[in-house]
C-alpha positions as CSV (number, residue, x, y, z in Angstrom):
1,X,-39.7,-11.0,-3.4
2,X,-42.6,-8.9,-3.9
3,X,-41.8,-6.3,-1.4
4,X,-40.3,-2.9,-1.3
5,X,-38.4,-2.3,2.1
6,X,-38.8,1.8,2.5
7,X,-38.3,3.6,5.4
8,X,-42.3,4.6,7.3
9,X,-43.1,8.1,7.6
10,X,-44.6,10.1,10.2
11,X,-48.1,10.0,9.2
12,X,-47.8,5.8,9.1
13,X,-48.7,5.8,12.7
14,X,-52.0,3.3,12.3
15,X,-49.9,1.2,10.4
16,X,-46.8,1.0,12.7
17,X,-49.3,0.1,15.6
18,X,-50.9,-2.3,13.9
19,X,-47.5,-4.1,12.7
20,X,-46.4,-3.8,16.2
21,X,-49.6,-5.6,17.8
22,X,-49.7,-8.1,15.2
23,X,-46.0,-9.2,16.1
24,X,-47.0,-8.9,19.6
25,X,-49.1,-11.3,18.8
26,X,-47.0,-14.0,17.9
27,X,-46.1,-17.2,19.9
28,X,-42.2,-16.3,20.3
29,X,-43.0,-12.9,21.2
30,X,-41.8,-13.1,24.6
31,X,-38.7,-14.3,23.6
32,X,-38.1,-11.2,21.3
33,X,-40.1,-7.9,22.3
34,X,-39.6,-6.6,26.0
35,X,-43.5,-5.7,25.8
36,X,-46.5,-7.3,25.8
37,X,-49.9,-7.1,23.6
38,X,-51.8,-6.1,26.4
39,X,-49.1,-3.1,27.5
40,X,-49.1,-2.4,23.6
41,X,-52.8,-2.1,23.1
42,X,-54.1,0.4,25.5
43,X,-51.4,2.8,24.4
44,X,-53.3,6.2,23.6
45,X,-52.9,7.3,19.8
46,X,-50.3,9.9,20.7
47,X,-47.5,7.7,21.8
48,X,-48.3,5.7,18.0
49,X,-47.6,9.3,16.7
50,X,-44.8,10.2,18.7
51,X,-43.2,7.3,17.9
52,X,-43.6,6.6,14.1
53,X,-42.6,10.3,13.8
54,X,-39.3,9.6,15.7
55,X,-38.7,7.2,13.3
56,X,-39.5,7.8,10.0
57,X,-37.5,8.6,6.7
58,X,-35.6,11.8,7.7
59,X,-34.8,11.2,10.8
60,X,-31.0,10.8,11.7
61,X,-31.3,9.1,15.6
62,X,-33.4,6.1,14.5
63,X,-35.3,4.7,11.4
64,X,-37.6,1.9,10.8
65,X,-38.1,0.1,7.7
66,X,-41.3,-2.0,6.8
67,X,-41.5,-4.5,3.7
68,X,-44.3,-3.5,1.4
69,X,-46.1,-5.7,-0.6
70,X,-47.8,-5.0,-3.9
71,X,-51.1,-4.9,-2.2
72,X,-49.9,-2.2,0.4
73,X,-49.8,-4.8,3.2
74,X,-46.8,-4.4,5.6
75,X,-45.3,-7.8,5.6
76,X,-42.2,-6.9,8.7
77,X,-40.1,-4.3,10.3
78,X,-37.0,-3.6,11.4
79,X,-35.7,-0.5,13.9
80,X,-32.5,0.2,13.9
81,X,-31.3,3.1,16.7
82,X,-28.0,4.9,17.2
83,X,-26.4,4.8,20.3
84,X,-23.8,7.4,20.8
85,X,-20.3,7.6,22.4
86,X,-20.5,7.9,26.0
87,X,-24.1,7.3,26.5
88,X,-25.9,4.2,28.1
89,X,-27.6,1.2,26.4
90,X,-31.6,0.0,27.1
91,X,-29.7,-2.4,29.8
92,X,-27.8,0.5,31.7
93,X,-24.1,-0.4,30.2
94,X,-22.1,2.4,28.8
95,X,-21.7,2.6,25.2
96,X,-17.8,2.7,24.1
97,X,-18.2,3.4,20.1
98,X,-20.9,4.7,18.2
99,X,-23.0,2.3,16.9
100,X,-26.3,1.0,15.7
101,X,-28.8,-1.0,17.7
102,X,-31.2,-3.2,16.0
103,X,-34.7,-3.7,17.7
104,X,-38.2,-4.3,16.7
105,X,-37.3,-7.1,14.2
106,X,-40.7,-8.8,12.9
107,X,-41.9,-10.3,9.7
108,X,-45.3,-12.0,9.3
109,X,-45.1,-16.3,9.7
110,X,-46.8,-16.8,6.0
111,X,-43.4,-14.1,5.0
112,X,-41.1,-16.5,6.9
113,X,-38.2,-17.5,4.8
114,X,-39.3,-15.3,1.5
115,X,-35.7,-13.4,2.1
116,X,-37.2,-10.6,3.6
117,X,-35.2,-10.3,7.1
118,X,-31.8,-10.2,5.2
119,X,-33.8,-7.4,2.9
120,X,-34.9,-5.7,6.0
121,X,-31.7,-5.5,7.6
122,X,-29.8,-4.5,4.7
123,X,-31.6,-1.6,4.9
124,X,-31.0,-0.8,8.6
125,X,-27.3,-1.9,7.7
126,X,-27.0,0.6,4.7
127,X,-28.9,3.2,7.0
128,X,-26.2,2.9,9.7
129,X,-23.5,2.9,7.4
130,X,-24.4,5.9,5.5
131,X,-24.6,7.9,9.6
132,X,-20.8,7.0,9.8
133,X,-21.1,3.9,12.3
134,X,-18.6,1.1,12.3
135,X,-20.8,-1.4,13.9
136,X,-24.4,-2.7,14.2
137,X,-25.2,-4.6,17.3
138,X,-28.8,-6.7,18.0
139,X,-29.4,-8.5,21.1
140,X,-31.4,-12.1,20.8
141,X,-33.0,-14.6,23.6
142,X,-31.2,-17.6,24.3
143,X,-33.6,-19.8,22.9
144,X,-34.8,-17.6,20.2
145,X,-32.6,-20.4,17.7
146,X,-34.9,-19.6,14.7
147,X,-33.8,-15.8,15.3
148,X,-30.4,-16.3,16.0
149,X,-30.1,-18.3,12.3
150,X,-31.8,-15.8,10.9
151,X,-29.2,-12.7,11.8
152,X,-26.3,-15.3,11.1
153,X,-27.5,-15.9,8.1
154,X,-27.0,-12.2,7.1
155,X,-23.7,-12.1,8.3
156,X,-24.4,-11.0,12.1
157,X,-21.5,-12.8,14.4
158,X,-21.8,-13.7,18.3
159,X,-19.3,-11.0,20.1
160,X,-19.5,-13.3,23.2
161,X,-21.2,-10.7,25.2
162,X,-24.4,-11.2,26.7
163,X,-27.1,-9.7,29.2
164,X,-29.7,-10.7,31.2
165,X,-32.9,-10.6,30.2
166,X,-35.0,-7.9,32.7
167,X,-37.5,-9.2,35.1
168,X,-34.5,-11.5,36.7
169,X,-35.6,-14.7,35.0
170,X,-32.0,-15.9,35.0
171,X,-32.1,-16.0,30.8
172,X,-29.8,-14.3,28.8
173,X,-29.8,-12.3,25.3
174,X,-27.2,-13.0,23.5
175,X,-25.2,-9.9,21.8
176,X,-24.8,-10.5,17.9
177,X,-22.7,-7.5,16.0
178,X,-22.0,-6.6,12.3
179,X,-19.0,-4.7,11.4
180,X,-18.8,-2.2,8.6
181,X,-17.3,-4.2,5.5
């Protein structure tokens, strides 16, 4: 692998849009991202800011890590957020432990089986662990199979719960958690 996975920083902004379109842009994004390209695209350069400053190295309520190649290209992303005791998740349901939340996951189709998910989430694994949580959580379409192999493969286990997915389609994501070795 010739990537370094490193968390983005603030200034990143361009970048983090531009990752974020790109995987917006990909055939199984409906199955993964709860935007669109179109919503994505005509958000104003502030909200880009706002949000790679909210998540950049430094920050202890959310990070996101980006795989670097040699030739500065981003090749993926993972997000990982922490979701406190007593508060609610993105699908209203109260949170009972502290925990992470992985979100965002993308890495580029010519990337695709180069071993850079499992690097990515490593790194939003080793983030969470080093912030005291006991468990990282991700939630996955139903028919996102390539997806689902993907976190199983780096140790992510079905906890049986599942959600639907908004706008009432009847779907369901599917709730896949790593506990703290």
């Amino acid at each position: 692998m010739n990537h370094v996975i490193r968390s983005i920083r603030a200034e990143e902004w361009a970048e983090v849009k531009a990752l974020r379109l790109a995987a917006l842009q990909d055939p199984l994004a409906p199955l993964a991202f709860l935007e669109t390209y179109e919503e994505a695209a005509v958000r104003a350069d502030a909200y880009w800011r706002e949000r790679a400053a909210g998540a950049a190295a430094g920050t202890t309520e959310r990070q996101q890590f980006i795989a670097e190649g040699t030739d500065g290209e981003w090749a993926g992303s993972v997000t990982v957020l922490v979701e406190a005791a007593g508060g609610t998740d993105p699908f209203g349901h109260a949170v009972e432990q502290a925990q992470g939340h992985v979100v965002g996951v993308f890495v580029r189709p010519e990337q695709r089986g180069s071993g850079l998910i499992g690097a990515l989430l490593d790194a939003a694994l080793e983030w969470s662990w080093g912030r005291g949580l006991e468990r990282v959580r991700l939630f996955v379409h139903e028919r996102n199979s390539r997806a689902a192999a993907a976190y199983r493969k780096v140790g992510f286990v079905a906890s049986g719960a599942t959600v639907p997915v908004p706008g009432g389609s009847g779907e369901r994501e599917l709730e896949l958690v790593f506990k703290r070795p």
